[in-house]
C-alpha positions as CSV (number, residue, x, y, z in Angstrom):
1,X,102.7,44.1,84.6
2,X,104.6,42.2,82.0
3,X,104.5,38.5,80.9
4,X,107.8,37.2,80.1
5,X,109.0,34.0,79.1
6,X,113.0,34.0,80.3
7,X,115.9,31.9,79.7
8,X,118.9,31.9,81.3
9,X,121.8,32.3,79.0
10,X,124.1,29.6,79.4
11,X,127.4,30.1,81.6
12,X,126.9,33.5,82.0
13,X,129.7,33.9,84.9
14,X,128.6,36.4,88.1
15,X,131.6,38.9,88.5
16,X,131.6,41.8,90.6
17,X,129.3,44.7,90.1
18,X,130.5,46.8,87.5
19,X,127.9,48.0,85.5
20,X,127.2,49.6,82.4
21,X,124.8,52.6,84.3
22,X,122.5,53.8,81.5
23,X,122.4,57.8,81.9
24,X,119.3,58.8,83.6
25,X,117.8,55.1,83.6
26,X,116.3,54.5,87.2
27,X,118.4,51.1,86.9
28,X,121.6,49.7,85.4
29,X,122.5,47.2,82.7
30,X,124.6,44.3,83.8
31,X,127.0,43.4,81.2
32,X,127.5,40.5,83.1
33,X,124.7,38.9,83.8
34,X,122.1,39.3,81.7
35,X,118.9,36.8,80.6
36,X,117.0,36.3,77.5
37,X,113.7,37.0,77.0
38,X,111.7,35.7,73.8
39,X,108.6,37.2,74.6
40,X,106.2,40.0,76.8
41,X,103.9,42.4,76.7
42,X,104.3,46.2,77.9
43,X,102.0,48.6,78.4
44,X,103.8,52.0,77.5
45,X,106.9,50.8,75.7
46,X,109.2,47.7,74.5
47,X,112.2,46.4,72.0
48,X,113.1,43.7,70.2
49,X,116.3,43.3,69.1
50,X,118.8,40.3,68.2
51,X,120.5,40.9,71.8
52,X,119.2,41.2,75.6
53,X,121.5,43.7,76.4
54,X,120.9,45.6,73.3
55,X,116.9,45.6,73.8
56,X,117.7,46.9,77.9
57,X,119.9,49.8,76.7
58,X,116.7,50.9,74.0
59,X,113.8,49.9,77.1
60,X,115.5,52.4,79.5
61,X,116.5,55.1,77.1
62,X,112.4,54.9,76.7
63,X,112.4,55.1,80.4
64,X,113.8,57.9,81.1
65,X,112.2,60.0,78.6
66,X,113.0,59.2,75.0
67,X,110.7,57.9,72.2
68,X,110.7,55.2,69.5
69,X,113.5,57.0,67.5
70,X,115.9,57.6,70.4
71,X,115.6,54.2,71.3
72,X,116.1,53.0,67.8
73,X,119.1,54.8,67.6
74,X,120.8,53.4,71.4
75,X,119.8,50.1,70.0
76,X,121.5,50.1,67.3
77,X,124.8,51.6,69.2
78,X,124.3,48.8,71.5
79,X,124.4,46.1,68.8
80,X,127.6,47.1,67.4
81,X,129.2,46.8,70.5
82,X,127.5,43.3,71.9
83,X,126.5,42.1,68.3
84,X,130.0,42.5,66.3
85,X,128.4,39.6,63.6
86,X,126.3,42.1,62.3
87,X,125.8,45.0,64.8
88,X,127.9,47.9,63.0
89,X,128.9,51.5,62.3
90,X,130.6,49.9,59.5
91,X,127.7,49.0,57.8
92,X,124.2,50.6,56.5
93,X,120.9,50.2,57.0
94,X,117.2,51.3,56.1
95,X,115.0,52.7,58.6
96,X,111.3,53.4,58.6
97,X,109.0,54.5,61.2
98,X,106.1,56.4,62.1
99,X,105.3,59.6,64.5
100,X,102.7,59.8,66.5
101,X,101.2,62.7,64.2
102,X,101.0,59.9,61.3
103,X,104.0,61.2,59.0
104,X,105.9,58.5,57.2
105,X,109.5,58.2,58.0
106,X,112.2,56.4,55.3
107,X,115.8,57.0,55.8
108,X,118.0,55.0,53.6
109,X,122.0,55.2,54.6
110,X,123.2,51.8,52.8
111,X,126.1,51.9,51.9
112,X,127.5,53.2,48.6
113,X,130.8,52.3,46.0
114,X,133.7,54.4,46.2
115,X,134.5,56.9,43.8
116,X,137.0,54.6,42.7
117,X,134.8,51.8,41.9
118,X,134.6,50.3,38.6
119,X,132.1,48.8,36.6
120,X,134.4,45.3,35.8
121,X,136.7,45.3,39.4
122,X,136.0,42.0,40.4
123,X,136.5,40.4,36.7
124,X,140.1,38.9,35.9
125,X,141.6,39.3,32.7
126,X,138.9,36.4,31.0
127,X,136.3,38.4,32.6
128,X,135.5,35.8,35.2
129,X,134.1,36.8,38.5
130,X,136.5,37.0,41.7
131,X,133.8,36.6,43.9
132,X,136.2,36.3,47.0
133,X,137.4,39.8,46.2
134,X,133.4,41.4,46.1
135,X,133.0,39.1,49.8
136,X,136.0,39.1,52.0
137,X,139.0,41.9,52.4
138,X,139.5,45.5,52.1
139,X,138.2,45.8,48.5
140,X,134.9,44.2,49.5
141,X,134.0,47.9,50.9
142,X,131.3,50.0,50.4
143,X,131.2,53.7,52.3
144,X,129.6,52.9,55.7
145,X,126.3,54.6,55.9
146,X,125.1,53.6,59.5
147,X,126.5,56.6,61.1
148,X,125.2,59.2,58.6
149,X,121.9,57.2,59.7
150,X,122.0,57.8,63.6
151,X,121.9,61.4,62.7
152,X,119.6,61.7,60.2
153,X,117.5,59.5,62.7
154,X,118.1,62.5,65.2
155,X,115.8,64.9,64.8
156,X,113.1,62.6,65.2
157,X,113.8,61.7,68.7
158,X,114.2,63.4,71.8
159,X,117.2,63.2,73.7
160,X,121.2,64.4,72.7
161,X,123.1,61.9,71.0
162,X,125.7,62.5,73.6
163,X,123.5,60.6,76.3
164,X,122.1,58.0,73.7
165,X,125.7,56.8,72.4
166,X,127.1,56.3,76.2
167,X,125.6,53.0,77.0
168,X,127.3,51.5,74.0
169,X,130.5,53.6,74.8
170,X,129.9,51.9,78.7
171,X,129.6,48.5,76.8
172,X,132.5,48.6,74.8
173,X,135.1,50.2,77.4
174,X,134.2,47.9,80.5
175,X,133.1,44.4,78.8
176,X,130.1,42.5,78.1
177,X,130.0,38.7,78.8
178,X,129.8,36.4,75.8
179,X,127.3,33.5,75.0
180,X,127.7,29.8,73.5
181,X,126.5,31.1,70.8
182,X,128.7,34.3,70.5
183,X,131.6,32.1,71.2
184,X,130.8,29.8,68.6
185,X,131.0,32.4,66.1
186,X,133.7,34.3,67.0
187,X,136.0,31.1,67.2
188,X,134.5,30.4,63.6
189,X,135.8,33.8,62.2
190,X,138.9,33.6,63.9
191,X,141.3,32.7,61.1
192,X,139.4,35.2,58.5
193,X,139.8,38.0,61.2
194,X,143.6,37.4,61.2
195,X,144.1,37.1,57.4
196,X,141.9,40.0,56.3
197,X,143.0,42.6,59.3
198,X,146.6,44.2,59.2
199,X,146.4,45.4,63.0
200,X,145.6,43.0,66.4
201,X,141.7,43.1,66.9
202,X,139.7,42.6,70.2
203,X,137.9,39.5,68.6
204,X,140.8,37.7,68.8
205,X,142.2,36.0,71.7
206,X,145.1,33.1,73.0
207,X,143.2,29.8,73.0
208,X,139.6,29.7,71.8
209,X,136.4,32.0,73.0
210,X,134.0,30.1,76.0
211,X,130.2,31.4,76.8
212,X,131.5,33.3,79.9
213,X,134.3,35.0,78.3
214,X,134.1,39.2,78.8
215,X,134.7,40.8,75.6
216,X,136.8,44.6,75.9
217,X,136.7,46.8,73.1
218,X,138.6,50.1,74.0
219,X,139.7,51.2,70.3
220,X,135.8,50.8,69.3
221,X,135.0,53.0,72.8
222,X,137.3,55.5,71.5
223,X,135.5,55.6,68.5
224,X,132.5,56.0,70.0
225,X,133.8,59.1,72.0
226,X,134.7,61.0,68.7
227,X,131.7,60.3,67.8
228,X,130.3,62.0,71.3
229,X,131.9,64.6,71.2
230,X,132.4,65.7,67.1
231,X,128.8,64.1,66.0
232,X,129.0,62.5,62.2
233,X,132.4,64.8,61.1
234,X,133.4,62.4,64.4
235,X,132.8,59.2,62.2
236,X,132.8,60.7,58.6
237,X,136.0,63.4,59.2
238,X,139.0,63.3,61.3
239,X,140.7,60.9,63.2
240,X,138.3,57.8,62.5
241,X,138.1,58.4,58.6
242,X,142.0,58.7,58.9
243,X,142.3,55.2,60.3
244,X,139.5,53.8,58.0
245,X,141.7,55.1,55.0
246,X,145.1,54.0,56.1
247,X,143.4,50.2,57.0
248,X,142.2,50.5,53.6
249,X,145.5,51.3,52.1
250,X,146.9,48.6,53.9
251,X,145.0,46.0,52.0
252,X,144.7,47.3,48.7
253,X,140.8,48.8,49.5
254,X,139.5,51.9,47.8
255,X,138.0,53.9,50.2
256,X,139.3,57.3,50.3
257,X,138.6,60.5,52.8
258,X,136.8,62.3,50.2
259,X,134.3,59.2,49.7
260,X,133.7,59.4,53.5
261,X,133.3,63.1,53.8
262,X,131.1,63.1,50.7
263,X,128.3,60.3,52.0
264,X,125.3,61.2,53.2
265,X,121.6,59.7,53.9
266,X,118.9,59.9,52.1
267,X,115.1,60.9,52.6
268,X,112.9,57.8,50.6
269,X,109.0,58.0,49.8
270,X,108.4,54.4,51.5
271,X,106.5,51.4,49.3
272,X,102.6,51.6,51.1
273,X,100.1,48.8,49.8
274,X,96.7,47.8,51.4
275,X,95.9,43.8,51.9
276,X,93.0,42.7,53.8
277,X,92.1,45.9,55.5
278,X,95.9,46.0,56.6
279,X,98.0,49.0,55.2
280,X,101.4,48.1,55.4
281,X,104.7,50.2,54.9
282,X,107.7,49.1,53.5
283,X,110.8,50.4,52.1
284,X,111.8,51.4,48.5
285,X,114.7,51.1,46.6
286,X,117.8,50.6,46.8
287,X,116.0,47.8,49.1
288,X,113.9,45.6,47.5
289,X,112.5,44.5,50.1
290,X,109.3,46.4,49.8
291,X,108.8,46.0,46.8
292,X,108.8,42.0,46.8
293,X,106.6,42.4,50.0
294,X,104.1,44.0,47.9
295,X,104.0,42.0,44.9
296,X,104.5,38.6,46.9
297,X,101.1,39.7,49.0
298,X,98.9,40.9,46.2
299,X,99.7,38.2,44.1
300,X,97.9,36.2,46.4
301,X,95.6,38.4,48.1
302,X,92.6,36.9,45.4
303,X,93.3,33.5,46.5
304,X,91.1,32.5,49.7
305,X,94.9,31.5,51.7
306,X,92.8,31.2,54.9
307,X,90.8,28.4,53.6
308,X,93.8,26.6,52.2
309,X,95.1,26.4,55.8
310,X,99.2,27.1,57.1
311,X,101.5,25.1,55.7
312,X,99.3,22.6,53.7
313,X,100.4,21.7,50.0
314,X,98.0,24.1,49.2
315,X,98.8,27.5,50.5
316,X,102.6,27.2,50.8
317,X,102.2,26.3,46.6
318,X,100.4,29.2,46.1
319,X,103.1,31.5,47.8
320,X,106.1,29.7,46.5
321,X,105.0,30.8,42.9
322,X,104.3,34.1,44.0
323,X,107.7,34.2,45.7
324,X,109.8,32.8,42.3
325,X,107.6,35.8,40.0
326,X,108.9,38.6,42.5
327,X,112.5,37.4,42.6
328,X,112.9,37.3,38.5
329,X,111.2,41.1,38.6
330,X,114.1,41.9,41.2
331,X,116.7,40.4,39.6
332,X,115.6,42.6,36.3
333,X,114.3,45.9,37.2
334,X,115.9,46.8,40.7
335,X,118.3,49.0,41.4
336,X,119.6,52.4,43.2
337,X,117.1,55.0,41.8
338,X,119.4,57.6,41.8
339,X,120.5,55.5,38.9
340,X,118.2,53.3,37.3
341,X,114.4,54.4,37.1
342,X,112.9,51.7,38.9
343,X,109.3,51.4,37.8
344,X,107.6,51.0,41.2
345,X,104.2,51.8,40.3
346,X,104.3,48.8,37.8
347,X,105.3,46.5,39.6
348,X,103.6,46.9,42.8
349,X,100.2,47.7,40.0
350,X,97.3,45.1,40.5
351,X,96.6,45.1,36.6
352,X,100.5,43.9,36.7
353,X,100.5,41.5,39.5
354,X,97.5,40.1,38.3
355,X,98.9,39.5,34.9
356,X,102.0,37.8,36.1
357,X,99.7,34.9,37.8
358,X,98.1,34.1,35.2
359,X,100.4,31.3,34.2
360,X,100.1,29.9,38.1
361,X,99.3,26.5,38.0
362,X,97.9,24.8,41.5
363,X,98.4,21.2,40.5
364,X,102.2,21.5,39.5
365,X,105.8,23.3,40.1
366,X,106.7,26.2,38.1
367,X,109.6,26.3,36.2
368,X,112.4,29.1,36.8
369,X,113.9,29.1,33.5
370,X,110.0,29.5,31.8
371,X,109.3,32.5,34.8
372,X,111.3,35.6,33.1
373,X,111.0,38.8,34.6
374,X,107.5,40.8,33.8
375,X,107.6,43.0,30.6
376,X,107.9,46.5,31.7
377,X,106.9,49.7,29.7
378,X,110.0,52.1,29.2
379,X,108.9,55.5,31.1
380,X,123.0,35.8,55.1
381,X,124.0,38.4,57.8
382,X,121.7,41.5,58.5
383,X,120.1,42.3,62.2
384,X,116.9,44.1,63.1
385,X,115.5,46.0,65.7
386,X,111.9,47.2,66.5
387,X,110.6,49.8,68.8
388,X,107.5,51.6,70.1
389,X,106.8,53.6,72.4
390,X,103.8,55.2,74.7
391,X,103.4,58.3,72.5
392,X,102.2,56.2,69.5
393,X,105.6,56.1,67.9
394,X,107.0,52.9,65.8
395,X,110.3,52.0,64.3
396,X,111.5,49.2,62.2
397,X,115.3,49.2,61.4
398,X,117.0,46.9,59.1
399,X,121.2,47.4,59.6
400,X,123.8,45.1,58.2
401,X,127.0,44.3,57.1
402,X,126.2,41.9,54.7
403,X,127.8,38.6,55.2
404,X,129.0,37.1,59.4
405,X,131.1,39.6,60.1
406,X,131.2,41.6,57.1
407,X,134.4,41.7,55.2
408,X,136.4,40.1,58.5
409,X,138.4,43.5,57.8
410,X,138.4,45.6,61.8
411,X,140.1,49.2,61.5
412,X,143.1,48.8,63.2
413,X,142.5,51.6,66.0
414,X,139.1,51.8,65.3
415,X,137.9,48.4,66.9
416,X,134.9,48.0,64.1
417,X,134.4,45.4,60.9
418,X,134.0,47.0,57.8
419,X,131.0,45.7,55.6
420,X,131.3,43.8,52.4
421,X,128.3,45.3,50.7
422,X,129.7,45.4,47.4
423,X,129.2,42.0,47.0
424,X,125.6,42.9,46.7
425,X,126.0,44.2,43.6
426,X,125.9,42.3,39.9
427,X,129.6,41.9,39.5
428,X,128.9,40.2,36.6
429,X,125.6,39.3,35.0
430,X,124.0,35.9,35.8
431,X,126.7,35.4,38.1
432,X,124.9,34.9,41.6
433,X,126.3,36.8,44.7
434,X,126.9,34.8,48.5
435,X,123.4,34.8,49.1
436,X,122.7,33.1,44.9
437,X,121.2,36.3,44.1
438,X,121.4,37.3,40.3
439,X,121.4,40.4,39.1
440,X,121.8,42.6,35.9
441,X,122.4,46.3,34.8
442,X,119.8,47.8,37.2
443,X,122.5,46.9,39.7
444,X,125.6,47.0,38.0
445,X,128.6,48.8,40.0
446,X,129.3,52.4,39.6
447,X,130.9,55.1,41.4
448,X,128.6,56.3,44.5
449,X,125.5,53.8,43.4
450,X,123.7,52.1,46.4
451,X,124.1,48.1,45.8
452,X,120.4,46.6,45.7
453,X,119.4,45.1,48.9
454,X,116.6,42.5,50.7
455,X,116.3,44.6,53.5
456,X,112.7,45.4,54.5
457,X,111.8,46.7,57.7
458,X,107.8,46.8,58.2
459,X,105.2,49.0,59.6
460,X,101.8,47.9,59.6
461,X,98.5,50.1,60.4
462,X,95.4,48.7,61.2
463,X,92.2,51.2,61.4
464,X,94.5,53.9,60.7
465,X,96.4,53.3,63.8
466,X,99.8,51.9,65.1
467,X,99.5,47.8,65.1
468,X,103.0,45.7,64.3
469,X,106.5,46.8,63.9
470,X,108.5,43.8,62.2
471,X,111.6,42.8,60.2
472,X,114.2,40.0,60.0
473,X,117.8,39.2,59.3
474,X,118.9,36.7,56.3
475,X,120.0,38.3,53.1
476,X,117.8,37.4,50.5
477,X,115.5,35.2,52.9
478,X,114.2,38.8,54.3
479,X,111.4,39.7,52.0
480,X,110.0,36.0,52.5
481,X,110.3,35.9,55.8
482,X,108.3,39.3,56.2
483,X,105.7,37.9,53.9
484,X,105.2,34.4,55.6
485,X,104.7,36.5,59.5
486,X,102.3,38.7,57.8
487,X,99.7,36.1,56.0
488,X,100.6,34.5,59.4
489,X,99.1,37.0,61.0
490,X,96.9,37.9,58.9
491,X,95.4,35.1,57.3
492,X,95.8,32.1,59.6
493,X,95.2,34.3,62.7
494,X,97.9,33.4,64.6
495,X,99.2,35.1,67.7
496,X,102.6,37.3,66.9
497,X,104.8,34.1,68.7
498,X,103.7,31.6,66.3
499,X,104.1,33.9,63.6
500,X,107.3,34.5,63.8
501,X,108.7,31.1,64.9
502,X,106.6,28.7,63.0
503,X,108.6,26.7,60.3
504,X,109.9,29.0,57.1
505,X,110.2,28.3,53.6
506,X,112.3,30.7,50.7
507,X,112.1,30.3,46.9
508,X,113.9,33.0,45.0
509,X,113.5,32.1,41.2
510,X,117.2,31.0,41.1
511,X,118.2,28.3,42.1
512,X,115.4,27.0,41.0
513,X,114.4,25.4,44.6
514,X,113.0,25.4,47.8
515,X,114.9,26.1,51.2
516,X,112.4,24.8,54.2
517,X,113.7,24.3,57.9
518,X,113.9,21.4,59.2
519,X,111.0,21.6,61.6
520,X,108.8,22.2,58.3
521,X,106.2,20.2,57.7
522,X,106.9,16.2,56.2
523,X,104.1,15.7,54.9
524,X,103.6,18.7,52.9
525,X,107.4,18.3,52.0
526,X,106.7,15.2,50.5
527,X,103.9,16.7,48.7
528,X,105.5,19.3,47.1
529,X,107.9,16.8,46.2
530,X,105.4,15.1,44.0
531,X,104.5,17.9,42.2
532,X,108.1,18.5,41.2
533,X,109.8,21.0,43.4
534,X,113.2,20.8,44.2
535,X,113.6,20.7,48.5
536,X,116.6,21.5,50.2
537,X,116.7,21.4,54.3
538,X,118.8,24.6,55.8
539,X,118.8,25.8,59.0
540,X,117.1,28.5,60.5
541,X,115.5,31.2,57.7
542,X,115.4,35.2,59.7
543,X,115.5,35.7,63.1
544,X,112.4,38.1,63.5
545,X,112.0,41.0,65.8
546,X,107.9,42.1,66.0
547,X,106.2,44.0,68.3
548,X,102.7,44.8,67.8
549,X,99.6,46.3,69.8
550,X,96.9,44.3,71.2
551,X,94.6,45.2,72.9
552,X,96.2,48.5,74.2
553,X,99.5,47.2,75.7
554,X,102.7,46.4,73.3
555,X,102.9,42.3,72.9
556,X,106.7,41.9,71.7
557,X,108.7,38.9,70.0
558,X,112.1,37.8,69.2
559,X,112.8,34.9,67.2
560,X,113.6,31.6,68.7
561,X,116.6,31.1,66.2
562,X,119.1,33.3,68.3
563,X,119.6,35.0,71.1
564,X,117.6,37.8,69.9
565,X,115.6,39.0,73.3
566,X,113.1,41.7,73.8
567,X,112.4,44.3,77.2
568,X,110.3,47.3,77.9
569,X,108.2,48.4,80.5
């Protein structure tokens, strides 16, 4: 039987009983009354996700016969009907997840630069950045990959796309209800939705959005449908990639049919690393994310962190500094490998990572502008999901489309945003992105290159076997937010709740500063304050979806910072 903790989401108004019937499920989804559940435990199968309804739709595909993957890819349907802030098909993503025979799964669809792309398109004429170009409109457009994603997730699962695609197309044509929070956002976005979309959009209404409110989206169901019945060439060919062109055209954008017929996802060899009898799996460039997972853990796996205690001056010193080393790496040496030849083994080598603490010092703050990037020899808004099923399947999937609502840009026709990935890439060096990243030429633009990314979607083994599934939302707060649930886990012992919604903290080499929540501890605040670190209180850092196994049944999370929700069975 499972434990759940539930809470009521607020306002939800009780209208008659049309429901969102999940083919084959033994019961339906109410799109109209709905709870949220943070946490439970399952003993065959269960999903986290950043949205109730989202997390039902991928339990009772389970249910009726499908694994980890199938529900990975309903989930993800789901979300980009119910979760338009970052939920997409106009967007990308990394997935990686493990069979129950042991293979190793990466599938990277992020999103790429048109062939039209330049090099210098977001410079004026003085060869200043236009950063509102790279972040907000139809030029702030990479090719959407999620799509080319669901299918190459495909033959991994079990059931026909046909029935896994319905209960978004269900969601989508008859309505969901809408929380405060939903509400909140939507209203926020309003005014950018009107000035960067040439066509009327479901996500705008007369008078303002309430928690209660049932949001229709019939062009995005029709989308869905092509997609039902013509596969990818449904998304990627045809009547979709006509309207995605002619919105483009609209607004000056550069995506052309050719760049959508062309794109296609790719196959990656995942980033694996060992730390304290944990083997954990990550993903590789163009994501970073493993990468900086790696290098943050084993610069830090020789200290004794569980002596040092969570959150004293102590530890969270120790993994600030290893935090700021792996950020200047990034910023240097990452970039699509298709283009740049990232040297992975270096900087994920303990000879390396060793090497680049040897400067640490525990008694004071580093200094960004002395940490440069390690010498190598020449040779805000994302969502996750986890699943796992009964058959010893996992799944972690990182999907976004960058900032809130992407580029505010919906298809007109189509009913979906459009990403604004290409503000991930270094429009200009030491010019910092939305999310203050820098970058250089490992992630300069160029025609059909992958922008770098934080994304990092985590599998974790223990004994050889299935133990956590984990990943977070929050730009470049993802790889640190990873890191801090793992020693969590790991090294302070804590159960999978605390882990994920104790206090966070984020240092990424520039600025040269640390983001803590507000909930973070004063007194080591004040601490870390005498040793001269730069503090700056944000709100909440990830919203963390983990599910992992204990003893035999499926213990699942979400994050307290949303209205992420889990369910299984």
């Amino acid at each position: 039987m499972k434990k759940t903790l539930v809470i009521w989401v607020a306002a939800l108004v009780l209208c008659q009983a049309l429901q969102a019937q999940i083919v084959g499920a033994g019961k339906a989804v109410d799109p109209y009354k709905y709870t949220i559940v943070k946490k439970g435990t399952f003993s065959k199968a269960a999903v986290s996700s950043a949205h109730p309804l989202a997390s039902q739709v991928g339990a009772a595909i389970m249910k009726r016969g499908g694994n980890a993957f199938d529900a990975a890819i309903a989930t993800q349907l789901a979300l980009a009907v119910v979760y338009p802030e970052a939920g997409n098909i106009g967007g990308g993503g990394f997935l990686v997840g493990r069979k129950k025979d042991g293979e190793i799964v990466g599938l990277d669809y992020r999103e790429a630069a048109p062939a039209a792309a330049s090099r210098d398109m977001y410079l004026d004429r003085n060869g200043n950045a236009q950063l509102n170009l790279s972040q907000n409109g139809h030029l702030a457009s990479g090719i959407p990959g999620t799509v080319a994603g669901l299918f190459a997730t495909l033959p991994y699962a079990k059931l026909p796309f046909t029935q896994l695609v319905q209960p978004a197309i269900d969601l989508a044509e008859k309505g969901y209800v809408i929380s405060a929070r939903e509400a909140s956002g939507l209203n926020s976005a309003r005014e950018s939705f009107l000035k960067y979309s040439t066509r009327p959009t479901a996500f705008t209404k007369e008078g303002k959005w309430k928690a209660g409110d049932t949001l229709v989206q019939p062009e995005l169901a029709a989308t869905l449908k092509r997609m039902q019945k013509d596969g990818a060439k449904g998304f990627y060919q045809g009547e979709t990639a006509r309207l995605i062109v002619e919105e483009m055209q609209r607004g000056k954008g550069i995506i052309t049919e050719e760049d959508l017929k062309n794109y296609t996802a790719k196959l990656r060899e995942p980033i694996e690393f060992n730390y304290r009898g944990h083997h954990i799996i990550s993903f590789a460039p163009p994501s970073s994310g493993g990468i900086l997972l790696a290098q943050m853990m084993k610069m830090i796996e020789s200290f004794p962190v569980s002596e040092y205690q969570f959150q004293t001056v102590k530890s969270v010193q120790l993994m600030i500094e290893a935090e700021r080393r792996a950020y200047a790496d990034r910023a240097e040496h990452q970039g699509d490998p298709d283009f740049w030849k990232v040297p992975v083994a270096t900087l994920t080598s303990d000879a390396y990572l060793k090497q680049r603490m040897a400067d640490y010092d525990p008694d004071k703050a580093g200094v960004s502008a002395n940490v440069k990037a390690g010498q190598i020899p020449q040779s805000e808004e994302t969502t996750h999901l986890s699943t796992m099923d009964a058959e010893g399947n996992m799944v972690a999937v990182t999907t976004t489309l960058n900032g809130g609502y992407g580029s505010k840009t919906v298809v007109g026709g189509a009913g979906f945003l459009m990403n604004n990935e290409m503000d991930d890439f270094s429009a200009k060096p030491g010019v910092p992105n939305m999310y203050g990243a820098l970058g250089g030429e490992a992630n300069a633009i160029a025609p059909g290159k992958r922008m770098l990314s934080c994304m990092t979607p985590t599998l974790v083994l223990k004994g050889n076997k299935p133990y956590l599934t984990i990943g977070t939302p929050g730009g470049t707060t993802i790889p640190t937010s990873v890191y801090q649930a793992l020693v969590n886990l790991i090294d302070f012992n804590m159960n999978l709740d605390d882990a994920i919604n104790k206090p966070k903290f984020h240092h990424q080499w520039f600025p040269d500063e640390v983001s803590v929540e507000k909930d973070f501890s004063a007194e080591t605040k004040k601490q870390l304050e005498a040793m001269g670190y730069k503090l700056k209180e944000r709100g909440g850092i990830g919203r963390t979806e983990g599910i992992r196994i204990l003893n035999g049944k499926r213990e699942a999370v979400a994050d307290k910072r949303g209205d992420d929700s889990v369910a299984g069975f």
